[in-house]
C-alpha positions, 0 to 999 in steps of 0.5 A: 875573538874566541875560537868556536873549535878547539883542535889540540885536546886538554893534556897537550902539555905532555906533547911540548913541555918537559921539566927542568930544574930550571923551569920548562923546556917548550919544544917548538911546533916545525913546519911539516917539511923540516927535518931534524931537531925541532927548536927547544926554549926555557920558559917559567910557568907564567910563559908555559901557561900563555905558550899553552893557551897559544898552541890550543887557540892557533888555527891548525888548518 
């Protein structure tokens, strides 16, 4: 079922990802009430495309 809105804009990449030598570091969306570091992840470029696709098709209501 596709989404007929899209919340997070093209670019969002910027936001969770940074390079590394060894692929990318995805830092986790945290619940609004967390504080301290949020959790970070290495992913390959296949995982970084699906991870994208997910953070921009989630319902963030």
């Amino acid at each position: 079922m596709a989404r007929a809105l899209r919340l997070l804009p093209p670019g969002v990449e910027g936001q969770y990802f940074k390079a590394a030598p060894e692929g990318w570091l995805f830092g986790a969306p945290r619940p609004w009430l967390v504080f301290g570091p949020r959790p970070t992840y290495l992913v390959a470029d296949a995982q970084k495309a699906k991870r994208t696709s997910q953070l921009r098709d989630f319902d963030w209501r």
